[in-house]
N, C-alpha and C positions, 0 to 999 in steps of 0.2 A: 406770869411775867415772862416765861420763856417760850410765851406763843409769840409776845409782844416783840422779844427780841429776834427772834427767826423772821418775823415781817419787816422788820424794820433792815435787816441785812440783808433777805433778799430786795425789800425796796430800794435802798444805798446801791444794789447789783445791778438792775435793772436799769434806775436813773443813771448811773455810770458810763452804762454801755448804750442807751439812750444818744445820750451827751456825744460821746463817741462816734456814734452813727452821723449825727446831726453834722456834726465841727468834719467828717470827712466827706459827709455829701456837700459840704459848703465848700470844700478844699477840691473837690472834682471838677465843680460847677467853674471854681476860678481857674482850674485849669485848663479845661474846654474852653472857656473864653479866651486864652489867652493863646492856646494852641489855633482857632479861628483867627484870632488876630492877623498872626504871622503867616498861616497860608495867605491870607488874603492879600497882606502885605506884598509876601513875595512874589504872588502872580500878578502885581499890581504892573503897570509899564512904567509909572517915574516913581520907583523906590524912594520912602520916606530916609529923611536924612539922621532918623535914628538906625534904622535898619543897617543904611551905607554904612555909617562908624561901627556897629557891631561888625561887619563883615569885613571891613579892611583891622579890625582886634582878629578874629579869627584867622585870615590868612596869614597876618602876619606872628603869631602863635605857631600857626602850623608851621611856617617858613624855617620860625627860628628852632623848632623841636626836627624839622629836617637839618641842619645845618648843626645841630648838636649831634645828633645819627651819624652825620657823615663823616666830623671831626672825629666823633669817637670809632666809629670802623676807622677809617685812617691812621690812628694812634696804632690799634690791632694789626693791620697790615704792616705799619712800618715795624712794630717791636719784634716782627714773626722773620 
């Protein structure tokens, strides 16, 4: 019985990290596609109009995390 169970554990070990292997060669694979996508995307010459809305989210993101930057130095300069 306890050959039966060492096989069976290291089996359960095996299939596990099997599994594991499988589930993150499939998570690469949709990532290269999607990282493809977006080059393409953006060397494209008439940007898709999903792409344009993520990009005007972004700058404007960025805008408003500079304008937080700068109110808050400001506060610092003026308390000094």
């Amino acid at each position: 019985m306890s050959t039966f169970g060492s096989a069976a554990i290291y089996g359960v070990c095996l299939g596990f990290l099997w599994g594991i292997g499988c589930s993150l060669a499939v998570m690469y694979s949709i990532y290269l596609a999607g990282y493809r996508k977006a080059i393409k995307e953006s060397l494209a010459k008439e940007k898709p109009i999903r792409y344009q809305e993520a990009l005007r989210k972004i700058e404007a993101r960025r805008a408003k995390k500079q304008a937080a930057r700068l109110s808050k130095s400001g506060e610092t300069t003026a308390a000094q």
